[in-house]
C-alpha positions, 0 to 999 in steps of 0.5 A: 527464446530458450529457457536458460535466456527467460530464466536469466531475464526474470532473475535480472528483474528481481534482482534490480528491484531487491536493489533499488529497493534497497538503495531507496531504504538507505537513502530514506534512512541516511536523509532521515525519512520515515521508513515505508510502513505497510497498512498492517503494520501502521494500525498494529500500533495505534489505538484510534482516538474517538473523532477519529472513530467517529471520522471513519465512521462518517466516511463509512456511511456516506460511501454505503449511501454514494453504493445505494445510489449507485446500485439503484441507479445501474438497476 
């Protein structure tokens, strides 16, 4: 394969993902589907209620415990 034939096959792949992506945004707005928000963009904003707070909290908690069970266990 010489470069002109890797050159156009990497530029056919972006160019048929920038496309699909597009058609998939068209359609998500014609049908009136949420547009795709990153993480980043979705906690910019909100602010977080308490029990949503105090939610994360007890998640965060309980995954530091499920690694200190882990981490002794793997010792």
């Amino acid at each position: 394969m010489n470069l002109d034939m890797v050159v156009k096959m990497v530029i056919r792949r972006l160019l048929g993902k920038a496309v699909n992506a597009g058609v998939d945004a068209g359609l998500g707005a014609f049908s009136g589907r949420k547009r795709r928000r990153t993480r980043h963009a979705a906690s910019d904003d909100r602010m977080e209620t308490p029990a949503e707070a105090e939610a994360r909290a007890e998640r965060d908690r309980i995954r530091a415990i499920r690694q200190a069970r882990r981490a002794k266990r793997n010792q």
